[in-house]
PASEVO-595698 format. One record per residue (C-alpha): residue in three letters; x, z, y. Coordinates in Angstrom, 1 decimal, decimal comma. Layout:
<type = ALA&x = X&z = Z&y = Y>
...
REM end
This chain:
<type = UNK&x = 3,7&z = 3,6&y = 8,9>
<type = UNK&x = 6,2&z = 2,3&y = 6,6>
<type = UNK&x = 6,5&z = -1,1&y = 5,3>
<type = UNK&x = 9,2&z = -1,2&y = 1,7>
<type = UNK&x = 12,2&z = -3,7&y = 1,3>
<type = UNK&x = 10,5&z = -3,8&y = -1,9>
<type = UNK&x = 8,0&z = -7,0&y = -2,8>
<type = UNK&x = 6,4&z = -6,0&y = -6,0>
<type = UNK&x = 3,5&z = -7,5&y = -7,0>
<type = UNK&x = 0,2&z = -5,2&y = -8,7>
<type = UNK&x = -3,1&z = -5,7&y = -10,0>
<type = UNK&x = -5,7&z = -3,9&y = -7,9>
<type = UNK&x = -7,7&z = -2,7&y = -10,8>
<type = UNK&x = -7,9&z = -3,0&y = -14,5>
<type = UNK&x = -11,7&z = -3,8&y = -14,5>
<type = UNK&x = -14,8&z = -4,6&y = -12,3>
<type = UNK&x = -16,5&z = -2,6&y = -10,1>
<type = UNK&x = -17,3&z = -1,2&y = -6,8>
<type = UNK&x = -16,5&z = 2,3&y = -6,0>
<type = UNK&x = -17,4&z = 2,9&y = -2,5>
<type = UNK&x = -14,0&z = 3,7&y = -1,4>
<type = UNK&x = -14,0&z = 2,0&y = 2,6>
<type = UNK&x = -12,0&z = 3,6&y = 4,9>
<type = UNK&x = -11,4&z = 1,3&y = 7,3>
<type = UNK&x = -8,5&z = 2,7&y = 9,1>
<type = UNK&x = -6,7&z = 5,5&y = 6,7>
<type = UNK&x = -5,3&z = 3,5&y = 3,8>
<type = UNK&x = -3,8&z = 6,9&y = 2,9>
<type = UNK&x = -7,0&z = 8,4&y = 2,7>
<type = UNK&x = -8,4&z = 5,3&y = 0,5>
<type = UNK&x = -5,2&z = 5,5&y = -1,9>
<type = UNK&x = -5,6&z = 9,2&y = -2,8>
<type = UNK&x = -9,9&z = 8,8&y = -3,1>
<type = UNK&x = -8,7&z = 5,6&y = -5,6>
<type = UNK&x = -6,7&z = 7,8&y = -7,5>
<type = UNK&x = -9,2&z = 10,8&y = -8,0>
<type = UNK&x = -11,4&z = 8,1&y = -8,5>
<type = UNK&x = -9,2&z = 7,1&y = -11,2>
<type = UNK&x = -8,2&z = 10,1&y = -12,9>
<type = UNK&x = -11,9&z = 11,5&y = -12,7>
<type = UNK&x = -13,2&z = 8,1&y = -14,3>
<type = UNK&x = -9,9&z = 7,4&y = -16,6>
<type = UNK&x = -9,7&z = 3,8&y = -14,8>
<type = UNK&x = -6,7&z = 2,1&y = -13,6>
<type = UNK&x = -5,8&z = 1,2&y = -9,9>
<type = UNK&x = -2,1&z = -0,5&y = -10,6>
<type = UNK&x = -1,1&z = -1,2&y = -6,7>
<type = UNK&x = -2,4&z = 1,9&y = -6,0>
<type = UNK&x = -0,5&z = 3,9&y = -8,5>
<type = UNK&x = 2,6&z = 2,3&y = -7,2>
<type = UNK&x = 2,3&z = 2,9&y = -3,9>
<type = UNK&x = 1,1&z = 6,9&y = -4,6>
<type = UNK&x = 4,2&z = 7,1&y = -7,0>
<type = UNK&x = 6,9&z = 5,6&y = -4,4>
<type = UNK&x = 10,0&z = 7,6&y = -3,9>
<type = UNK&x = 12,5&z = 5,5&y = -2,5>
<type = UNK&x = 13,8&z = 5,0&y = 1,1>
<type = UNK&x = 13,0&z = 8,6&y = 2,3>
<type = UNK&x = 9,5&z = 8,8&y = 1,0>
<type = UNK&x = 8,3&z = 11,1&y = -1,5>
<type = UNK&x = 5,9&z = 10,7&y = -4,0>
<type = UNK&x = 2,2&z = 11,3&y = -3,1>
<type = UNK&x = 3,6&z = 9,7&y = 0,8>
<type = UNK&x = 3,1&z = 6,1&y = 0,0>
<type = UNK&x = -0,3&z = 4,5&y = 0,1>
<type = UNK&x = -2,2&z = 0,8&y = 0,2>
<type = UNK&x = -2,7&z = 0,0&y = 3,6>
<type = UNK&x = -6,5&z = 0,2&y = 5,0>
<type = UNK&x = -8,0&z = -3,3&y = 6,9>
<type = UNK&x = -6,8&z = -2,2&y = 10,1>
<type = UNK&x = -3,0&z = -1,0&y = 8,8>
<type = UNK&x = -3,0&z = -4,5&y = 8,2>
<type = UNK&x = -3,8&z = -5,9&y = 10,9>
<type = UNK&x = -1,6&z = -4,0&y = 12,7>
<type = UNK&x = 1,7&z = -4,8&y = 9,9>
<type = UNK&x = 0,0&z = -8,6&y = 10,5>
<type = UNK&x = -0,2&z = -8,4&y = 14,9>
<type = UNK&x = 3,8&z = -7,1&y = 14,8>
<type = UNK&x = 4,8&z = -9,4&y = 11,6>
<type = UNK&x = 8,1&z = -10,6&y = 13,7>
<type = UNK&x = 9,2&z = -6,7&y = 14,8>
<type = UNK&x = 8,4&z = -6,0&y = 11,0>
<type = UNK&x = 10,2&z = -8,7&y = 9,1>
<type = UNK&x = 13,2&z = -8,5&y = 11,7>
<type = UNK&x = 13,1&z = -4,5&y = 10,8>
<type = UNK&x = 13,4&z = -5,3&y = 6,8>
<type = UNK&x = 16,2&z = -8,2&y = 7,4>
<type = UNK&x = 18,2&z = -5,4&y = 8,8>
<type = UNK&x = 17,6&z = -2,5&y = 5,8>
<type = UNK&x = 18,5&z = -5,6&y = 3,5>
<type = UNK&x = 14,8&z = -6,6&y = 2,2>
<type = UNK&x = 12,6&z = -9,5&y = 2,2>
<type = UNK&x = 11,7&z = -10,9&y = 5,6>
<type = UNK&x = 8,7&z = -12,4&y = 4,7>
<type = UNK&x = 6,8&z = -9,4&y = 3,6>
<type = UNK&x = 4,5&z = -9,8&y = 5,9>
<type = UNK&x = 1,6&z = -12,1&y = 6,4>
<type = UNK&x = 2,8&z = -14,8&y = 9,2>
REM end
């Protein structure tokens, strides 16, 4: 899993609703479901979208995804390996939740 230098900040949706998207552990799975979702519906998932459409750093697009609940609390139980990591490649070391 890959954390970006980048902080950018995205609206999760464009309107209300609940889609039944819950994978609990595979945010890559949820992020391609959300923009199927999206495309099949013609709705709007901005973080998403940016995450699915990242190309920098090595990744390609179609690579990057919205962490699931459990990505996060992994990113969240490492926080000081993981902001140390991103002082080093020259990006914000407070990315993650402290």
């Amino acid at each position: 899993m890959i954390v970006t230098p980048e902080q950018v900040q995205k609206i999760w949706a464009k309107q209300d609703g609940m889609i039944g998207i819950v994978n609990l552990n595979d945010g890559f799975v949820n992020t391609q479901q959300l923009m199927a979702y999206a495309k099949d519906n013609n709705v709007k998932f901005p973080a998403a979208e940016w995450c699915a459409n990242y190309s920098q750093n090595g990744v390609k697009p179609g690579e990057g995804f919205l962490p699931a609940i459990y990505q996060v609390r992994l990113m969240v139980s490492n926080h000081k390996i993981v902001n140390r990591s991103l002082v080093v490649i020259g990006g914000d070391k407070h990315l993650v939740f402290l």
